[in-house]
C-alpha positions as CSV (number, residue, x, y, z in Angstrom):
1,X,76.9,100.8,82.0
2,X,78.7,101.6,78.9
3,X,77.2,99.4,77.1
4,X,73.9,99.3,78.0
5,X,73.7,102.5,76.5
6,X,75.5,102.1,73.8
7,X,73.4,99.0,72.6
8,X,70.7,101.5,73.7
9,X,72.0,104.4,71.3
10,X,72.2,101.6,68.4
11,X,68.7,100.8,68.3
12,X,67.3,104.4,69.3
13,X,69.6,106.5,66.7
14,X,70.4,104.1,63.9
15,X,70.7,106.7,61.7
16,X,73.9,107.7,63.8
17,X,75.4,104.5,64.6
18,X,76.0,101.5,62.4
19,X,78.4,99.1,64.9
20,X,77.7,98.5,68.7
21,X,80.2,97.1,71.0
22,X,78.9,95.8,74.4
23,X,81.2,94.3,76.5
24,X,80.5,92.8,79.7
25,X,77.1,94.5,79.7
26,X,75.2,95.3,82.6
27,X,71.7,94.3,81.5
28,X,70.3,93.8,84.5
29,X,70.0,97.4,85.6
30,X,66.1,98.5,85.4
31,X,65.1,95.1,85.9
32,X,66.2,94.2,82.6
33,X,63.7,96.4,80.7
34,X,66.9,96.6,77.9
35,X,65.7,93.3,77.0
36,X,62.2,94.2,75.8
37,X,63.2,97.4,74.2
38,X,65.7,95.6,71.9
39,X,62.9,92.7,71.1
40,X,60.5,95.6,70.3
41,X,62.9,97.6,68.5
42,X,63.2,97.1,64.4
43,X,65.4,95.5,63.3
44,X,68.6,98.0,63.1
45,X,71.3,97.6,59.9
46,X,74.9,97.4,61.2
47,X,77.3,95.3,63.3
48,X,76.7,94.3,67.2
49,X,80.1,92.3,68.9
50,X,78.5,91.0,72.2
51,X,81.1,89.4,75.0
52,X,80.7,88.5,78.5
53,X,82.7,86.8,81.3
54,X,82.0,83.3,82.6
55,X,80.2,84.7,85.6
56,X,77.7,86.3,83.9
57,X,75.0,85.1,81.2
58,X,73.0,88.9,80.6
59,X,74.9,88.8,77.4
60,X,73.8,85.0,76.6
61,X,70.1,86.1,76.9
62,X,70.4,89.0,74.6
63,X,72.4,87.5,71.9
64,X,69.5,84.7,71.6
65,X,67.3,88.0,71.5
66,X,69.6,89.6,68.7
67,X,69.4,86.2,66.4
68,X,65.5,86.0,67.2
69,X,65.4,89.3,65.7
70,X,67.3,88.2,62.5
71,X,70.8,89.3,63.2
72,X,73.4,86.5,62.3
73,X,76.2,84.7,63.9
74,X,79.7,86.0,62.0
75,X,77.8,88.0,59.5
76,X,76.1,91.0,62.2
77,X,77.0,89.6,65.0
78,X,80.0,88.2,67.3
79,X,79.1,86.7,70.5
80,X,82.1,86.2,72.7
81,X,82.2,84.2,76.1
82,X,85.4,85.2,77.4
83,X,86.9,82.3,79.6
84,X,88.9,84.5,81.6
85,X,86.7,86.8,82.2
86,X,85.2,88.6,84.8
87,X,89.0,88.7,86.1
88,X,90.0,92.9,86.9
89,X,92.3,93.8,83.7
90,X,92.8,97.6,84.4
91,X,95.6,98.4,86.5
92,X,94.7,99.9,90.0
93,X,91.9,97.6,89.9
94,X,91.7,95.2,92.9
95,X,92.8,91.9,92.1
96,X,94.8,93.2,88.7
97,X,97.8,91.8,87.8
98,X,99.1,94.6,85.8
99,X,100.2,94.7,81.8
């Protein structure tokens, strides 16, 4: 949840942080209510990179919320659908094939 709150932080303390990362976000946690707060938010200066797995499509949803709001593709934002995602990439993770 990492990066829920961090694109949380981005939005609530702006004054503080300037460039979000959220990677493989888990958006769905409090029934998605991250969804509305960035829509309602203002619009925050700075950088966002967005990525997700294949599996998963939270971070499709809120990238089409981040351009709505008037941030744009390769000049505020990067949205990244990572083809071989959603694949364990830590070692001692099941399924990891090591570095």
């Amino acid at each position: 949840m990492d990066s829920l709150i961090s694109l949380y932080a981005f939005f609530r303390y702006s004054q503080v942080f300037n460039f979000v990362g959220v990677m493989s976000p888990a958006f769905w946690f409090a029934n998605g209510a991250i969804y509305d707060y960035v829509a309602q938010a203002p619009f925050t200066p700075g950088k966002i990179y967005l990525d997700n797995g294949m599996r998963e499509n939270s971070a499709r949803r809120m990238n089409t919320t981040l351009v709505e709001k008037g941030y744009r593709v390769d000049q505020n934002i990067l949205y990244i659908v990572d083809e071989g995602g959603n694949t364990p990439s830590r070692p001692g993770q099941a399924g990891c094939r090591g570095r």
